[in-house]
N, C-alpha and C positions, 0 to 999 in steps of 0.2 A: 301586679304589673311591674312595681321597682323592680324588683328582684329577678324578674325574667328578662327585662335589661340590666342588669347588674352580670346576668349569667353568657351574655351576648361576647362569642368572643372579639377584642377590639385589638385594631393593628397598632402595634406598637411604634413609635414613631419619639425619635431622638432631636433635639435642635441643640447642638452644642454651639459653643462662643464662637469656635473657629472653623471654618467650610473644611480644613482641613481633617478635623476631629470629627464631625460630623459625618463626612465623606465615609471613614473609617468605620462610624459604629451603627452608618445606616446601611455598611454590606451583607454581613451575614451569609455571605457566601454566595449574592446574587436575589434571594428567596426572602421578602419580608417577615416577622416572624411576628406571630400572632400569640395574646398573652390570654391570660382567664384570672378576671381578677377576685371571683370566688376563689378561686384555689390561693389568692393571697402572691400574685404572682407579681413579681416587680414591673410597674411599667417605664422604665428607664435602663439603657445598656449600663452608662457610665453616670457619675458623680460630677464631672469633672466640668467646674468652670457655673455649678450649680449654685450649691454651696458652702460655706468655709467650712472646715473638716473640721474645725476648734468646735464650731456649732456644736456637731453632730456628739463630740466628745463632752461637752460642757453639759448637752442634754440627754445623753443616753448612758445611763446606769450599766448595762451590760457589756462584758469583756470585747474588745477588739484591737487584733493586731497593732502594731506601731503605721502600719505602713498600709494601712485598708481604713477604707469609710464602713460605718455600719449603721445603717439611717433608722432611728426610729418607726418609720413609718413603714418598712420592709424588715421587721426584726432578723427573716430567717435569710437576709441577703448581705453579702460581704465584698464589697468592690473596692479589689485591688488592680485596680488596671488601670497603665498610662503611669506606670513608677518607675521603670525602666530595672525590675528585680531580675535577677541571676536565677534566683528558686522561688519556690511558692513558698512563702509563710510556712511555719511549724508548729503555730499555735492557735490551729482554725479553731471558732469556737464548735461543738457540738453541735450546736441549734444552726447548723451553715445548712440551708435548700439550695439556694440558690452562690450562686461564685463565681467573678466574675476579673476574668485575668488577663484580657485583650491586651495587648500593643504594653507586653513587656519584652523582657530578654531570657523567657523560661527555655531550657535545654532538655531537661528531661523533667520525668513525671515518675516518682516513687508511691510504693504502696504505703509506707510510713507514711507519708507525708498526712495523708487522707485518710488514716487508720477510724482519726476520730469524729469524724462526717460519714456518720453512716449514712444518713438518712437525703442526699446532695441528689439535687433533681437537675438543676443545669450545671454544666461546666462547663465556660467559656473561657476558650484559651487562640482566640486569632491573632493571627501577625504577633508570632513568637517565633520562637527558634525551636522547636521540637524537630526530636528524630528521633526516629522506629529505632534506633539501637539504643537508644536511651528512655524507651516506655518503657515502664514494668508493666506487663497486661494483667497482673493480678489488679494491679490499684484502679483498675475499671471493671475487672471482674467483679469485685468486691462490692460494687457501688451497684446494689442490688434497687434501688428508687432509682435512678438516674434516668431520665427523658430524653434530655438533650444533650448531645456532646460534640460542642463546634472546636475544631482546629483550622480553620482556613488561614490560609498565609501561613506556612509555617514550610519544618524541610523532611516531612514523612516520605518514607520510599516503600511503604505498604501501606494498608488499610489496618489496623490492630486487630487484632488476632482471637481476642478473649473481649468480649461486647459483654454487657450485660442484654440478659434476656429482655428487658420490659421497655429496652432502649426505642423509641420515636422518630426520631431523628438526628442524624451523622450527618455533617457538613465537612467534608475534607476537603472543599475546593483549594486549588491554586500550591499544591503543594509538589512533590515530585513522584508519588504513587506511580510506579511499573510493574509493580503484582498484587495481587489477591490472593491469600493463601487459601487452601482448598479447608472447607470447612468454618470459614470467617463468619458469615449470615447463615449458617448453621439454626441458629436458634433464637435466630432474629423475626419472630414472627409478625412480631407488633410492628417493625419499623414502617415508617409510610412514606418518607424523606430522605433519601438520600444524594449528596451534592458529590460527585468527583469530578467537577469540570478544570481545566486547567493543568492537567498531571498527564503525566506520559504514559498512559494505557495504550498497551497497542493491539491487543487481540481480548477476548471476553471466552473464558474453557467452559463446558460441561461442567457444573455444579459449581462456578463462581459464586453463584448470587442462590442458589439453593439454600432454601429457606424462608424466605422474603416473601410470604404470602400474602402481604396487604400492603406493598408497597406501590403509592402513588404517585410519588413524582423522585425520577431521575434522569442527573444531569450530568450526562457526558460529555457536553462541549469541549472543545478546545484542548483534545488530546491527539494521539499519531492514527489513530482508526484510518485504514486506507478502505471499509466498505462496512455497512450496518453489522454490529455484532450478534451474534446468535446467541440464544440461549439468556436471551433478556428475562426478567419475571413476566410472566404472561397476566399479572395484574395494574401492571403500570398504564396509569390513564394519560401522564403526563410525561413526553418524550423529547431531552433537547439533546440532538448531535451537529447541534451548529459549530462551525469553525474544526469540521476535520476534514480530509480528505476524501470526501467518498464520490467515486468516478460514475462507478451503476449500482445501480438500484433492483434487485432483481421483483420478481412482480410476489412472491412471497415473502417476500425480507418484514412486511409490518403482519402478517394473517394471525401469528401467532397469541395475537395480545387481546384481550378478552373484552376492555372496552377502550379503547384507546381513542382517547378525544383532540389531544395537543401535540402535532407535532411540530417542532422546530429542524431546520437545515438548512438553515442561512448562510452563506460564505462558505460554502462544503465544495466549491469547482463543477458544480451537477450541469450537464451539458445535457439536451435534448435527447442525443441521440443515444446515451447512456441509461434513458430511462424507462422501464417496462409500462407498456400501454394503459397498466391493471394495474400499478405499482400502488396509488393512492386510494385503489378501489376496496375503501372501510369506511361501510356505514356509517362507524360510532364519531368517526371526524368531524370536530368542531370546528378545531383551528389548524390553517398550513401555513406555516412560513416555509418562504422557498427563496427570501430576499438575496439580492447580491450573490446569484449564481451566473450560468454562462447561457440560460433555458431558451429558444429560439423560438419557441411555441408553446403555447400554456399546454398546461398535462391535462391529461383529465383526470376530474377530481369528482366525485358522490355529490349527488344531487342534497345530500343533507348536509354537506360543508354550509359554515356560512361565516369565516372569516378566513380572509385569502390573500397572503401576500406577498407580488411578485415585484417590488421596485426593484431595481436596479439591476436588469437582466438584459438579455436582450433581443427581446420578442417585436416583430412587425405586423402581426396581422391575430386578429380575434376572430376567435374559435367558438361559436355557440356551441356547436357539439363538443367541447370539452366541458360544459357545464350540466348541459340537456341532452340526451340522446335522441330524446322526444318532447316536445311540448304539448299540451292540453291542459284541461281543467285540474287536473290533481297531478300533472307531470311538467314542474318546474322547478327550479334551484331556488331552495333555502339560502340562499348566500346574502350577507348583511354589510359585507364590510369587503369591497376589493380594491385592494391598491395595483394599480399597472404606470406606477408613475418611475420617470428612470429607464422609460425601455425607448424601441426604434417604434414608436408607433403615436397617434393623435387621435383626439376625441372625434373627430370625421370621420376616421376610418372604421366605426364601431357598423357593424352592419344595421339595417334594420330593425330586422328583427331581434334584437337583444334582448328587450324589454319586454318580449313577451316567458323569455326565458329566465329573467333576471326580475320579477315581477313584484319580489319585496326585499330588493337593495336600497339598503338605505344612502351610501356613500360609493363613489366610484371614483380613483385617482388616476387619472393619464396622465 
């Protein structure tokens, strides 16, 4: 029984000294990031403010850079982040799985540099200075372990070109990404995570994202999208395009997606009268955000929704039949959780019969 909690994956969670530093190393790109500590997996982003690095040197026998912690207790982890370096070190040890290079002044990324790290599972490199004309895409090619590869915060104007196959998860939020080159997740079969919120995408082509057969959750918030892009992976369960612009919704824009449970579209400008009757009509829907749009009437949504949220809109009047079409013994809304708070309307105004439609809500916000 240890040991089957020992294998439980646990969410990795940072308390550094300053709200500041903290802020910083518990982003991740938006997406918490969960560790396995069988596999010997670090559970700490940074060092920093933990303990004195003279420690770590006074007590560990093994080679580590001038300008990196190397903790005993994560042998195969090298944390250089938060030193404010130009380049990455040029003396990684061998034994480097993990690497961790957040909140420096790195510009590019050479294949030398990481010649000698073959075996490198994470490479964290957020709130840096990277650009796409200064990646070698060999030096990630190469890196044939590699799981995880975060750049968030930095100044990419592609997505990198040459992935390693067995790659997991790509976090390039917040950077300035405006293309995809054709053939990028090619042979990205494994990945299951992918972050591009925050970057200037403005259209999604025919075989962008071809490849991408197990991926679960992506995030394209807060890009130029002026209406939902086609030719998404039709395996994605988790869907954010909050914070772009999109006007209408046509009624097949979600059909394509195989089980799609989460979507987000919060702050997207979505007006009532832009949106198709059937637009939300997918079984697999667990969760809608639809916060802080312009919506004048709830949509209708699958009787198996059951978290639903419409604050800050601006609706007057509740709609049973956008939940029910019919009511009876086995014909009611699964719905758990609806916020309607923020809108032009009041708990009086709820008609009657809600409750026989709404009949295992547990929460309800006006």
């Amino acid at each position: 029984m240890a040991v089957l909690r020992c294998a439980v994956l646990v969410l990795l969670c940072v308390c550094e000294s300053t709200s500041t530093t903290a802020e910083a190393d518990l982003d991740y790109g938006g997406v918490p990031l969960w560790i396995n500590r069988l596999l010997g997996e670090p559970s700490v982003l940074s060092l920093q403010g933990r303990i004195d690095p003279a420690w770590h040197r006074a007590n560990n026998p093994q080679a580590c850079p001038q300008h990196c912690d190397c903790p005993i207790q994560w042998p195969t982890a090298l944390y250089c982040d938060h030193r404010a370096m130009a380049d990455i070190p040029d003396d990684l040890p061998d034994r480097t799985q993990y690497l961790f290079l957040q909140r420096n002044n790195i510009s590019s990324l050479s294949s030398s540099v990481l010649a000698n790290t073959t075996g490198l599972r994470w490479l964290i490199l957020d709130h840096n200075q990277l650009q796409s004309d200064k990646l070698d895409q060999a030096a990630l090619q190469n890196q044939t372990q590699l799981c995880y590869f975060f750049a968030n915060h930095n100044h990419l104007s592609s997505v990198p070109s040459a992935l390693p196959a067995g790659l997991r998860q790509l976090r390039l939020a917040h950077n300035q990404i405006h293309t995809i080159s054709p053939g990028t997740f090619q042979k990205l079969h494994n990945l299951t995570l992918l972050l591009l919120q925050g970057n200037r995408l403005q259209t999604i082509t025919q075989g962008d994202f071809t490849g991408l057969l197990r991926l679960n959750l992506l995030d394209l918030s807060g890009n130029l999208f002026s209406s939902v892009p086609r030719h998404l992976p039709p395996s994605v369960q988790q869907l954010y395009l909050s914070n772009n612009s999109l006007s209408v919704l046509e009624e097949d824009r979600f059909m394509g997606f195989l089980n799609l449970k989460y979507l987000r579209l919060s702050r997207c400008g979505l007006q009532s009268h832009g949106l198709h009757p059937q637009v939300f009509n997918v079984s697999s829907l667990v969760e809608l955000d639809l916060s802080y749009n312009k919506l004048t009437v709830i949509p209708t949504v699958p009787t198996t929704l059951q978290y639903l949220y419409l604050e800050a809109n601006e609706i007057q009047e509740f709609n049973v039949t956008s939940f029910c079409r019919e009511v009876g013994p086995l014909s009611y809304s699964r719905m758990r959780i609806l916020r309607l708070d923020g809108n032009k309307m009041s708990y009086q105004q709820l008609p009657p019969d809600w409750v026989f439609c709404l009949r295992v809500l547990h929460n309800i916000y006006i």
